[in-house]
C-alpha positions in Angstrom: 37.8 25.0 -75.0 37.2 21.6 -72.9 35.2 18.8 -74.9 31.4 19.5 -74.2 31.4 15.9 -72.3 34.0 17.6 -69.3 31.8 20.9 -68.5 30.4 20.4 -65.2 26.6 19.7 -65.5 23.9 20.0 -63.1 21.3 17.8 -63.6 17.6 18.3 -62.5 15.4 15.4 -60.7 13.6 14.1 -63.8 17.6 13.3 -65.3 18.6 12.3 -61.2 15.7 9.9 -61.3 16.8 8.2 -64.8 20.0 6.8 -63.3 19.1 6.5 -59.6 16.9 3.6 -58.6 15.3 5.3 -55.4 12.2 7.4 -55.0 12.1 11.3 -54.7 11.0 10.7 -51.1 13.8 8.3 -50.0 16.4 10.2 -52.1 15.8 13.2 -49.8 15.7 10.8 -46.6 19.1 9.8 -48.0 20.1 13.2 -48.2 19.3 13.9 -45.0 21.2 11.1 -43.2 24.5 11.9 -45.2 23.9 9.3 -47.4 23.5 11.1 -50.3 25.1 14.5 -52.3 23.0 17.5 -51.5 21.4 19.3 -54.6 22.4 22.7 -55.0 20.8 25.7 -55.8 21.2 26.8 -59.4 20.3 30.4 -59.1 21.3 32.5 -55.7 17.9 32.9 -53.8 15.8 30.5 -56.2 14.3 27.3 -55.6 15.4 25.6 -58.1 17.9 22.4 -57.3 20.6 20.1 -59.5 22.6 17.9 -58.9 26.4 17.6 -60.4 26.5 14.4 -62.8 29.8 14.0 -61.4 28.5 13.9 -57.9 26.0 11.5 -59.3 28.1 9.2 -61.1 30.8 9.3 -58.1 27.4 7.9 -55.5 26.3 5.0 -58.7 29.9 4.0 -58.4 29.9 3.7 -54.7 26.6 1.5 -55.0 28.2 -0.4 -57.5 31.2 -1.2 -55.4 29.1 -2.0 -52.0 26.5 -4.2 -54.0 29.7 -6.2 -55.5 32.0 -6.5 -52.6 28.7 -8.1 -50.6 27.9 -10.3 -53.2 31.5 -11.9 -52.5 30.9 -12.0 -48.9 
């Protein structure tokens, strides 16, 4: 059995908006210019949305990367 820490977890917006420094609002503008990974549905026909943490982590790491490299420009 994998270590509890490498299962795949979907997170929900209140544990998105933890780590993220962005509104709901502009997180779904983001969304809908590309910019960000699309939440996906946790139950076939419901309403509810998550996130993967890995998907998450992947976009903080990005940010991380941009906001360094333009700091040395």
């Amino acid at each position: 059995m994998k270590d509890i820490n490498e299962i795949p977890r979907l997170l929900r917006w209140k544990e998105v908006a933890k780590i993220i420094p962005f509104s709901r609002s502009y997180v779904y503008d983001l969304i809908n210019q590309g910019k960000f990974p699309r939440g996906q549905k946790m139950v076939r026909g419901g309403q509810a949305v998550g996130w993967w943490a890995s998907d998450i982590n992947d976009y903080m790491l990005a940010l991380m990367e941009s906001a360094e490299g333009a700091d040395h420009e």
